[in-house]
C-alpha positions as CSV (number, residue, x, y, z in Angstrom):
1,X,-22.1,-25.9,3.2
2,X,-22.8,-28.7,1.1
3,X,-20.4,-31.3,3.0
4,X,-16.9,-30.8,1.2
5,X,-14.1,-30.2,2.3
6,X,-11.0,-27.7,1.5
7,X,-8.8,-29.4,3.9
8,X,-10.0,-32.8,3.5
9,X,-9.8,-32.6,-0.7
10,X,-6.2,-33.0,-1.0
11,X,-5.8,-35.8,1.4
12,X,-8.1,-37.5,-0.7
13,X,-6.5,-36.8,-3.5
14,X,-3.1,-37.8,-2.5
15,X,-5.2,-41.4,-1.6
16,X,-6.3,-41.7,-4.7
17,X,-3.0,-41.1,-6.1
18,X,-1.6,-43.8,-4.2
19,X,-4.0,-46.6,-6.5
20,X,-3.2,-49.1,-8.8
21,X,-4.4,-47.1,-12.0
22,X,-3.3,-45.3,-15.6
23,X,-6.5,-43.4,-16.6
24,X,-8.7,-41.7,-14.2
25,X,-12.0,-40.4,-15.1
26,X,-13.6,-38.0,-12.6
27,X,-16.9,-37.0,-11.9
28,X,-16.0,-33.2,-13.3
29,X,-13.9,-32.8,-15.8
30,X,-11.5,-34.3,-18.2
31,X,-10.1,-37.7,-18.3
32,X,-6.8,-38.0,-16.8
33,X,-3.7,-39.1,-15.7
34,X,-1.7,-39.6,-12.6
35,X,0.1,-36.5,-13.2
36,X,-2.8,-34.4,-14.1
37,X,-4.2,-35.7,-10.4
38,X,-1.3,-34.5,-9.1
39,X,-1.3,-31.1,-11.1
40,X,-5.4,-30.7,-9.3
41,X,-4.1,-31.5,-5.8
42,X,-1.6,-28.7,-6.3
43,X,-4.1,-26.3,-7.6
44,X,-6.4,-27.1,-4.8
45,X,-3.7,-27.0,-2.2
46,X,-2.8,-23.3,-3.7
47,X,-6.7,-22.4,-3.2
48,X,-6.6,-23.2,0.4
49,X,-3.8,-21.2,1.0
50,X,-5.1,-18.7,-1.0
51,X,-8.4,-18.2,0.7
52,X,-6.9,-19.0,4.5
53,X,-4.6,-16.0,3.8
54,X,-7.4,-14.0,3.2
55,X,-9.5,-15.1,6.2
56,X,-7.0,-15.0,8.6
57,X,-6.1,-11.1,6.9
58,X,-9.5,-10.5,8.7
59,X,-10.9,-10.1,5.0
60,X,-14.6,-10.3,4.5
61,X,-17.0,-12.6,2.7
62,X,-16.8,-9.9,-0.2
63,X,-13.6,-9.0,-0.3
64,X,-12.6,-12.6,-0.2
65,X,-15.0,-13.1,-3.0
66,X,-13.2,-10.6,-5.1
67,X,-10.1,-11.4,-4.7
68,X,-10.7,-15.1,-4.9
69,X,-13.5,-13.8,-8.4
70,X,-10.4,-12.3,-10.3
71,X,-7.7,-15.0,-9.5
72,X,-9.6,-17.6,-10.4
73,X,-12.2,-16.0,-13.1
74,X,-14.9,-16.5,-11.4
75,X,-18.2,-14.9,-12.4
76,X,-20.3,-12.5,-10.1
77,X,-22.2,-13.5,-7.0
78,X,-25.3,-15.4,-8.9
79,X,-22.0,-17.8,-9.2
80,X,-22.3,-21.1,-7.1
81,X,-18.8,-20.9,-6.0
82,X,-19.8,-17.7,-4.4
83,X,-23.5,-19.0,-3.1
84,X,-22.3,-22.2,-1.9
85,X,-19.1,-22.7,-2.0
86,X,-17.5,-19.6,-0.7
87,X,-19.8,-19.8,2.7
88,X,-19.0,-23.0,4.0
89,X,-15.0,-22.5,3.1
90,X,-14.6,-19.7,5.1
91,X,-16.3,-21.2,8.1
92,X,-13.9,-24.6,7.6
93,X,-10.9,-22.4,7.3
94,X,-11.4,-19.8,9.5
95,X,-11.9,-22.9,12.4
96,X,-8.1,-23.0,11.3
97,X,-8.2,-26.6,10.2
98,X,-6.3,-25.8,6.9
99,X,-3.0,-27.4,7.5
């Protein structure tokens, strides 16, 4: 809801991965490396697919939530990934733009 993207975030990331650099310091988070970009991407990518298979299961905002809550620790539903995150992923995924 905020304007992210699930879809978009790795294709950004592979971009970035394409610069000139040895260090990269991001806005969240620890400095890095190229390799520890690369290691994100991969956890993001594994997110998508994660949460897509659950949306296209039919599964509900909950029960995507809960899933999604105990494979990534996540805390309870006062939990920004749940207030703002979680809406606007579903809506972007279950449009079927993951890829």
């Amino acid at each position: 809801d905020g304007g992210g993207s699930i879809v978009e975030l790795p294709k950004t990331l592979e971009a970035i991965s394409k610069l000139d650099f040895d260090t990269l310091v991001p806005g969240h988070g620890p400095v890095t490396d190229k390799a520890g970009l690369a290691a994100y991407r991969l956890r993001i990518e594994g997110f998508r697919d994660r949460a897509a298979s659950l949306i296209h299961a039919g599964k509900s905002k909950d029960e995507v939530w809960k899933v999604l809550a105990d494979e990534y620790s996540w805390a309870n539903t006062n939990n920004l990934n749940y207030q703002w995150t979680l809406p606007g992923l579903m809506e972007e995924l279950k449009q079927g733009r993951a890829e």
